[in-house]
N, C-alpha and C positions, 0 to 999 in steps of 0.2 A: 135179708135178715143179717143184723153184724155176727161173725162168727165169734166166740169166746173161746180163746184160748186157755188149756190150765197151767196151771203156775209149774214151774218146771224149775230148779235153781240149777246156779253152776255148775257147769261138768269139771270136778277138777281133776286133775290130770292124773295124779297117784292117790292111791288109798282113797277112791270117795267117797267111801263110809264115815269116813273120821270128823266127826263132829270140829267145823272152826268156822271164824269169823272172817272173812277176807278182809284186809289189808294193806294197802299202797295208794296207788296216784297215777293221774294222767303221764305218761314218760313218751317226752318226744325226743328220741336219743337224733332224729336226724337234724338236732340245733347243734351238734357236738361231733367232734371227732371220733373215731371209731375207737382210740386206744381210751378215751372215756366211760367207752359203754362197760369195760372191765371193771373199771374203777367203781360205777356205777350198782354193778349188779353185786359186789364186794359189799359198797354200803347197804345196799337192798337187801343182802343178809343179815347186816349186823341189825338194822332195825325192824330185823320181822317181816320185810314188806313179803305177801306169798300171791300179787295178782296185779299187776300195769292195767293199761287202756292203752294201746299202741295204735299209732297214725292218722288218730283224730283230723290232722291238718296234713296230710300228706299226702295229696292228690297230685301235687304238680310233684313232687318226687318221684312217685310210682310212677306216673305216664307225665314223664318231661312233655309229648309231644303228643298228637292224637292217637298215632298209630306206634309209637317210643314205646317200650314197657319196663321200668328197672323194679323188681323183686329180689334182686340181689341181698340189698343194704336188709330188708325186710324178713327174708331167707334167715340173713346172719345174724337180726338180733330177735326173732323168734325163735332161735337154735339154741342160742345162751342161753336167754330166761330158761329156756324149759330143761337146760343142761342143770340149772341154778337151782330149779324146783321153783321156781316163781308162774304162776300160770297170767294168761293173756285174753282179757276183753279186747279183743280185736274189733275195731272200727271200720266201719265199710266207707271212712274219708272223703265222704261226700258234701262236708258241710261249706267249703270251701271250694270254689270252680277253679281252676288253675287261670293265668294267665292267658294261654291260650285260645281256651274254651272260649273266654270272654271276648277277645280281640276277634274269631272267627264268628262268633253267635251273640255280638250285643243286645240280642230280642231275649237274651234270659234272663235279663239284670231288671230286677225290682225298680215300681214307678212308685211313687209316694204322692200322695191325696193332689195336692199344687201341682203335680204333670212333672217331676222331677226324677232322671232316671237316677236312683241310687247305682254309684260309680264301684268297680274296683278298688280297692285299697285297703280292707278291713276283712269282714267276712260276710258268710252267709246273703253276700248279694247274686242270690236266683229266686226266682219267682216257684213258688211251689206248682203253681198250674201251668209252667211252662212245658212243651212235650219236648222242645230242643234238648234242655237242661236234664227231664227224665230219659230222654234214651243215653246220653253220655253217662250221668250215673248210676245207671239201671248197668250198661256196660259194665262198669268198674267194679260193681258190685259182685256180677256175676263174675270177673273174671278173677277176685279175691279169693271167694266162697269156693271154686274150681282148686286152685291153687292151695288153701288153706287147709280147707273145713279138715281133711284129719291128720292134720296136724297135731303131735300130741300136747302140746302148750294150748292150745287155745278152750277157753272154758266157755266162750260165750261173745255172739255179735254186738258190737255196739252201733247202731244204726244213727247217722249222720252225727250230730251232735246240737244239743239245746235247740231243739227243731222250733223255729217260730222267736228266737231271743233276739231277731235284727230282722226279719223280712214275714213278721204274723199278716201285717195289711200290707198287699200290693195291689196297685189300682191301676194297671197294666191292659194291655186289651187280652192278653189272655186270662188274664180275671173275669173282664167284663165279660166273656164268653162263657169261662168255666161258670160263673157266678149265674146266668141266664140260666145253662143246664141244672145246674144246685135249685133254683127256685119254679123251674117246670116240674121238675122231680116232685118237689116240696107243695107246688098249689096246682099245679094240674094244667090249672087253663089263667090266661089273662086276667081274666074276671075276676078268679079266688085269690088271684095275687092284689089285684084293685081292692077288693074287700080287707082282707089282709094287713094291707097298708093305708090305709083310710087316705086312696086317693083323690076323695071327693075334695079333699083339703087343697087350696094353693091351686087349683087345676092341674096335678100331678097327674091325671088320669090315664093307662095305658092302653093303648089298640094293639099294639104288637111287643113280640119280646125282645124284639131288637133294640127296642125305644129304650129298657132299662140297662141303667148303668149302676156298676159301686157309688158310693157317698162319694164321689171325688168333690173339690174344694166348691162350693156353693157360694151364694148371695148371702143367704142366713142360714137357719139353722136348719138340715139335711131330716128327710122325714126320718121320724124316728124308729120305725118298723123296718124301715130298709137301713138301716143303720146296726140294729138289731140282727136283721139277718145275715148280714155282711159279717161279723162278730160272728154267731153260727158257722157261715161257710169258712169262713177264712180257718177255722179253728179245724171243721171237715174238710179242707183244701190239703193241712199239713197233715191229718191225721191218713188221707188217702195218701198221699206222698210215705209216711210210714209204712204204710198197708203194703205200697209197691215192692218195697228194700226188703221188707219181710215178707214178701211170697214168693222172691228170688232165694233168700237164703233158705229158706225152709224147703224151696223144690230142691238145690244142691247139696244143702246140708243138714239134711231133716233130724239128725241126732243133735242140734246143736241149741242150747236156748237163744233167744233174739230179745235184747230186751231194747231203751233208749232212753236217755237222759233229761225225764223232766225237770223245770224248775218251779218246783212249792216255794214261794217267796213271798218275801216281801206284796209289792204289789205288781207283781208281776201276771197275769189276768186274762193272755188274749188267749191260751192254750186250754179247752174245758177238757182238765188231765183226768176227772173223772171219769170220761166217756175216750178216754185214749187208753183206759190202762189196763181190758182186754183184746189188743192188739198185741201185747206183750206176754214174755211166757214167765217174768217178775218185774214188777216196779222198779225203776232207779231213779235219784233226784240226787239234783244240785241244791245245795245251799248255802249261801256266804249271810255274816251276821250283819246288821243295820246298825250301827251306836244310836241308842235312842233308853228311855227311861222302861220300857217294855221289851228291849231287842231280847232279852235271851229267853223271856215268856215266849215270843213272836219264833223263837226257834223250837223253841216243845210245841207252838201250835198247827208250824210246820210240818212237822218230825209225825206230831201226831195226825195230820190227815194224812199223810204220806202212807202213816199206816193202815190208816182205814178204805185210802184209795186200792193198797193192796190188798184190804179183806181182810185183814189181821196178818198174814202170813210175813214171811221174811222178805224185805227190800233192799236194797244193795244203795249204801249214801256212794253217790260218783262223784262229788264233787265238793271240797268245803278246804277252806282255807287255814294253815296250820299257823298263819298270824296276822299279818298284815296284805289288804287288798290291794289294786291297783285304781278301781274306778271310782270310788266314791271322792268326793270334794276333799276331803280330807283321810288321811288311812291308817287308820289307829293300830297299832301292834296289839297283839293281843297280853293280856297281864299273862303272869306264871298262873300253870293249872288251866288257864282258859282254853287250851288245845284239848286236853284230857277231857273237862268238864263237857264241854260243845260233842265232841266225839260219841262220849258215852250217852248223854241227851239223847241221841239218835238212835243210839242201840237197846236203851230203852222203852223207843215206841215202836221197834220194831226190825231196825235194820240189823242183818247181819252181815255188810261189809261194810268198814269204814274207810274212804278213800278222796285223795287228797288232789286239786290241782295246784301244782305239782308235783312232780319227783325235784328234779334237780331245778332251781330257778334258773330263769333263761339271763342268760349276759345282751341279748339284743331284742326287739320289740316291741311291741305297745305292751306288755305284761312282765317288763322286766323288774317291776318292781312288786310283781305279786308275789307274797313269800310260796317257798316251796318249803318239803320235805327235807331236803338238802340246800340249805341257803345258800349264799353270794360268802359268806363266812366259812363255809365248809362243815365240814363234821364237830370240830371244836366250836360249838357253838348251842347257846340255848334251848334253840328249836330243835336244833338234831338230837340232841338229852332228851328233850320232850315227846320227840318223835317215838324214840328208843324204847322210851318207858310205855306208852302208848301201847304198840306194838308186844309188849311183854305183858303187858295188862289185858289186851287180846285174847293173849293164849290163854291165859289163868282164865278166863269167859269162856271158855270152848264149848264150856256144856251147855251154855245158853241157843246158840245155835240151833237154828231150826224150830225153837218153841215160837209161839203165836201170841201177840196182844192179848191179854185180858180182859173182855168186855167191859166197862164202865156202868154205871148205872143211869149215868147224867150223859148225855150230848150237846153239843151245838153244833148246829146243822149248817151248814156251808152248799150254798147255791151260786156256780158262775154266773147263772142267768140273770137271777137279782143284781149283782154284781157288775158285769155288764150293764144292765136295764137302767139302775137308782144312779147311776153318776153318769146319763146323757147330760146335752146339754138341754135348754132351757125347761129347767127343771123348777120346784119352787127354789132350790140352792144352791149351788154348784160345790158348798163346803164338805157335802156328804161324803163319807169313804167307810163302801160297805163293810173292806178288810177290817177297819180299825176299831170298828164298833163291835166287830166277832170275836174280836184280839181282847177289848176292853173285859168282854162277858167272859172269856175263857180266863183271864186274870184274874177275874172276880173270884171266878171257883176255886182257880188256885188258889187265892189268898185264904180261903176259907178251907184248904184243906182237901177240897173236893178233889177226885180223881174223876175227869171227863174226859170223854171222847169227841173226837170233830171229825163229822160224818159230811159226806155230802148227801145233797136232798134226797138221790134217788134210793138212798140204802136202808134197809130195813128199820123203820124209825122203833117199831110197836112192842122193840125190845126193851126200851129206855124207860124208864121210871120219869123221868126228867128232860126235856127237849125245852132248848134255847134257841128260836130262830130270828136271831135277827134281822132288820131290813130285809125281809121276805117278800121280796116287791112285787116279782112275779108269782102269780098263784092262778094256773090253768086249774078250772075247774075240777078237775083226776086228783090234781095237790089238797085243793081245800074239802072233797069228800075224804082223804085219807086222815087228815088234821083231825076234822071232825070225828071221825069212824075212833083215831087216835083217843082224844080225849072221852069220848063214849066209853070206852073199856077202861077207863081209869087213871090214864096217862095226863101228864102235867106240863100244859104247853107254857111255852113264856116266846113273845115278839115284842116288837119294839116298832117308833113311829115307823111311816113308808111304808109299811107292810102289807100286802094283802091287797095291793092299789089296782095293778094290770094282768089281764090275761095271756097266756103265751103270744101273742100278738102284741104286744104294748097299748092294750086297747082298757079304758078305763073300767072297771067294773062300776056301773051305776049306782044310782040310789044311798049314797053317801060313802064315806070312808071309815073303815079300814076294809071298804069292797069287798072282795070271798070272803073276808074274814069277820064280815060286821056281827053276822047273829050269831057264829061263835063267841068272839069275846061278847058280843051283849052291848056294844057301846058305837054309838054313830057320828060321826065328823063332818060337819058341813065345810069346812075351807083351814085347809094347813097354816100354822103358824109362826114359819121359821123364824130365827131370831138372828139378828146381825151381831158381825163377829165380836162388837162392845158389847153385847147383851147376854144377861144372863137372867135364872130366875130363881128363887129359894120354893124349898117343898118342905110341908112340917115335918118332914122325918129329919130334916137336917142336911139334907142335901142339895146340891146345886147341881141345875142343866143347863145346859150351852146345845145351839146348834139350830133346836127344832121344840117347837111344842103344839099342840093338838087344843083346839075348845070342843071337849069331849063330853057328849048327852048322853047319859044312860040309857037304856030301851029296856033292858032287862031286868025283872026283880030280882035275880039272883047272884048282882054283879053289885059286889060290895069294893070301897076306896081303899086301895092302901097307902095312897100319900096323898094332900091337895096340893097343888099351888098356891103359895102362900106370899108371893109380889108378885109386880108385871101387870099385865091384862088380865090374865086367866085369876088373877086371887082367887080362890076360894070356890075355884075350879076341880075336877079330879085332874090328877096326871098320871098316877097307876092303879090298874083295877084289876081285879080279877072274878070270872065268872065261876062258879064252881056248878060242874054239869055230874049229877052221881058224885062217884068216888074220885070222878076228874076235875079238873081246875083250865082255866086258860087264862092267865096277864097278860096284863097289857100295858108298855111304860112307852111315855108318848114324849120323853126327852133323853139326850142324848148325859148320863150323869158319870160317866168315866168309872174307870174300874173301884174306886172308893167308895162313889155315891151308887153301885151296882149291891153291896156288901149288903145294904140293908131289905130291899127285895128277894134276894136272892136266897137269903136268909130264913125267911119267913117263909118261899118257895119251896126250897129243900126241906122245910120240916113238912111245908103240906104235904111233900110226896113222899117224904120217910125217908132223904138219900141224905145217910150222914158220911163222914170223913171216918178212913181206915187208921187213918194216924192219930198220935195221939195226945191233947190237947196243946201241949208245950212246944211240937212242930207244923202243927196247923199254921201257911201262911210261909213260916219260915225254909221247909222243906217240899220238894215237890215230890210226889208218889209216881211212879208207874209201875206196872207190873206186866211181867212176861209168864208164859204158864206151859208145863211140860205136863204128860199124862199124869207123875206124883210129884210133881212140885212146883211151887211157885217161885218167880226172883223177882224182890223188891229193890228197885232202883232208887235210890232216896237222893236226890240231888238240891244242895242246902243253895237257897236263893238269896245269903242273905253273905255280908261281912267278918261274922260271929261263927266258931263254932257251935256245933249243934250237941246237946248229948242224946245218944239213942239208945238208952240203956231201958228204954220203955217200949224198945220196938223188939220183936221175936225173931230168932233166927240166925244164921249161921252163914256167918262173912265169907264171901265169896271172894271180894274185891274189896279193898279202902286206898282211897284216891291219896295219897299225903299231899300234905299242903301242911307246909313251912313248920314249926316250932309245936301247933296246938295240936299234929297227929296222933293221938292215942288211942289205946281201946275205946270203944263206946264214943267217940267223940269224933263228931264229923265236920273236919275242917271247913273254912268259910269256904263258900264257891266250890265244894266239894262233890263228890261222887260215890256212893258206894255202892253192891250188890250184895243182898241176903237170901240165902237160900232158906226156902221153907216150904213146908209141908203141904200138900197140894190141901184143902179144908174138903 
């Protein structure tokens, strides 16, 4: 049985009553000279910073050699900070093997699907199932936690770093082995694995367990159940590798919190951070923005499961960029207010530290061109103003600290497994992306004012007036009695095509589509329709789909159309319906119509269920809502999404924070791409 840990926040080092927001960045002071680190911890005051991440990458520092130990340099600049009143998420620097390691034990270095051993020269190349690589830094771990743990600076472990962001699949023979144990575990015998995997197909058929192996590179396309489960382990392969570092620190340093730096992103997918994030005693993520026409929705939709992964509670942001990145094609700096704006986003849905890689940018490496806290410019300089104010804007927050997300009435529901499952390969499409069709519908609500939450599957849905589950591909039997049970009591489902197709196995549900899902919604699909990337099709409401469309049969009286198909094949076809069960409903839109063509569904959804918008007519769309909630009070974060100032002279409450932005700052009036915070009276 997994143990659940509870939430436990930082231990800060003075006064830990005192309600505050944590604030700083990753600081690798050993890129720099020691008479630096002076300098360093000088500017660290002047901007507020009161918490680093130290030694992220400093394995081969600490133990130059296997049996070398230098704690010196570590010693002396955990002695400042905590001199400085700055406190320290210490890292147990295992994310990186040193040199050494690798030249002595090349059997720890990550094999990739084609038989390729991923080299030295970047990071994160060890294999999570390696036991060579776990006893070296199971070592280093313990001899840190020995050394540290009560030390008065330190608030809290930070266990490896971005575990899974360069080495999630490895396809090594200590995979192949750990992977063997994972699926005896899992099916018992041969047999329930042969059934499991429908290896009657292809003559995959297994007599022993030795016979199976990971998806490594194939003739065609790799069964899709073992592919499925490899995805599983791999994601239980890191999450055990966690599990390790945190029953070392927790035997030596059981006062101390352990947490470790997921990344809620983009499409970033192999890590199921829902099912990692009671290993932890609080949540922490990574996240940098995407330039794209949705990136800074695509950051509240982040921010916001981030917070629902933590249960409402407070999460610690570890990682987000104060302007310009290093790895994307191109690397946009960020406009003025965009540091502030991004920041608060976060604190919004929940985070109560905001923190930056990095401190100081580095003058050499592959990241020397990722902005830091302290640029290549120095203290005179845009960003470090921006920093500055930041930082001051923090403290004016303080009393927010520690309160909890505010339930929503509306959710969309967020499933790795689906997600995983709907973008194999030979699929009807290969255009499908589960993220981006979750992002579309969470856009939708925003434009409309809606304040929603993004839940993952397993979490309490039956609290929701409103549930949006997109591409809900996977539906193990357990899922589609709780759906149903769901809409029985009154609750208002909404899916979309793909949905409802295979059971935890990737095994088809028969008897037509949308599979578990068919006598709910009421409507039956003999063969999917997708559509090539020139095609498209109009629907009377006025909308157009791209992507995917359904020739969808009614079965139910009680499932009336909300829009046909009005070109294409399907004319005159339905393509969104909904069955209304009691006081319940369940729709169903069977193309893919982008956050525009979502407006008008959505629309007429939220009145079925009664979930209207808290704001107020003139910033619906324009302004986004969250709100945080203390035993007598609320804080509204109103964050304007738009170019224009806003006026909020229609919203109640008592300014907490206002973000300035340029010439249009005034009372009641909320700059473009702005931020503010209201305090108000708990209702």
């Amino acid at each position: 049985m997994q143990e659940h840990h509870g939430h436990r926040w930082l231990r800060w080092p003075s006064d830990p009553a005192r309600p505050r927001l944590g604030f700083g960045a990753d600081y690798n002071p050993e890129q720099w000279p020691r008479h630096v680190w002076d300098d360093d911890v000088r500017a660290m005051k002047v901007a507020g910073v009161n918490i680093v991440s130290l030694a992220i990458f400093s394995w081969a520092r600490i133990q130059p050699r296997a049996d070398e130990w230098d704690f010196a340099w570590l010693d002396d600049i955990m002695d400042l900070l905590h001199t400085n009143g700055i406190a320290v998420d210490l890292a147990t620097a295992t994310a990186s093997p040193p040199p050494w390691l690798t030249t002595a034990h090349p059997e720890i270095l990550p094999v990739d699907r084609d038989g390729r051993t991923v080299w030295p020269g970047a990071r994160q190349h060890w294999r999570p199932t390696s036991p060579v690589f776990r006893e070296h830094a199971l070592r280093l771990v313990r001899a840190l936690a020995g050394r540290y743990g009560s030390h008065p600076a330190l608030a809290a472990w930070h266990v490896n770093n971005e575990l899974g962001c360069h080495n999630i699949y490895d396809y090594s023979d200590d995979a192949a082995d750990a992977f063997r144990q994972w699926l005896c575990r899992r099916y018992g015998t041969v047999e329930a694995l042969n059934q499991a995997w429908g290896t009657a197909f292809w003559s995959q058929r297994y007599s022993e367990w030795a016979q199976v192996l990971p998806p490594r590179l194939a003739a065609s396309h790799p069964n899709p159940t073992q592919q499925l489960d490899f995805k599983r382990f791999s994601s239980d392969a890191l999450k055990d590798y966690l599990r390790a570092e945190c029953t070392v620190l927790r035997e030596v340093t059981p006062g101390i919190p352990v947490t470790t730096n997921f990344m809620i992103m983009g499409e970033t997918k192999g890590m199921h951070y829902a099912d990692w994030a009671s290993e932890v005693d609080f949540v922490a993520n990574d996240h940098y923005v995407v330039p794209g026409p949705q990136a800074f929705d695509e950051l509240s939709f982040s921010a916001n499961l981030t917070g629902n992964i933590a249960g409402g509670r407070p999460w610690y942001l570890m990682e987000h960029s104060t302007s310009a990145v290093n790895w994307q094609p191109v690397n946009v700096a960020k406009a003025p207010g965009g540091l502030a704006r991004d920041s608060l986003t976060h604190v919004a849905h929940g985070a109560d530290a905001v923190c930056f890689f990095q401190w100081r940018q580095s003058a050499a490496g592959a990241e020397k061109y990722h902005s830091g806290m302290l640029p290549h410019a120095g203290e005179d300089s845009a960003v470090f103003r921006a920093v500055t104010e930041l930082g001051a804007a923090l403290r004016d927050l303080a009393e927010v600290a520690g309160t909890t997300r505010q339930p929503a009435r509306a959710a969309v529901v967020f499933d790795w497994e689906s997600w995983w499952t709907a973008e194999h390969d030979s699929h009807p499409t290969d255009r499908l992306r589960y993220r981006r069709e979750a992002l579309d519908w969470y856009t939708a609500l925003v434009d409309l004012g809606v304040r929603a939450d993004v839940v993952p599957v397993t979490a309490e849905l039956e609290h929701y007036d409103l549930l949006v589950a997109p591409i809900l591909h996977v539906v193990p039997a357990a899922l589609a009695d709780r759906l149903r049970a769901y809409v029985a009591d009154g609750g208002h489902l909404v899916t979309t095509y793909f949905s409802g197709i295979v059971d935890e196995h990737d095994h088809v549900w028969l008897g037509g589509y949308p599979g578990a899902l068919r006598d709910l919604l009421g409507i039956r699909i003999e063969e999917f329709a997708p559509l090539l990337d020139d095609q498209s099709v109009e629907l009377d409401n006025g909308t157009t789909g791209i992507l995917w469309t359904d020739r969808i049969d009614i079965i139910d009286a009680d499932v009336e159309v909300l829009a046909w198909y009005k070109s294409g094949d399907l004319a005159g076809r339905a393509a969104i319906t909904r069955r209304s069960v009691g006081t319940g409903s369940a729709t169903y839109v069977s193309t893919r119509l982008g956050p525009a063509g979502l407006r008008p569904v959505l629309t007429d959804v939220l009145d079925t269920a009664g979930v209207r918008s808290e704001l107020p007519d003139t910033l619906r769309g324009q302004v986004e809502l969250a709100v945080r909630q203390s035993a007598d009070a609320e804080y509204w974060f109103l964050v304007n999404r738009t170019g224009e100032p806003r006026d909020l002279s229609g919203v109640e409450g008592a300014i907490l924070y206002m973000q300035q932005a340029g010439d249009t700052a005034a009372p009641g009036l909320l700059g473009p791409h702005a931020v503010t915070v209201l305090r108000r009276r708990q209702v």
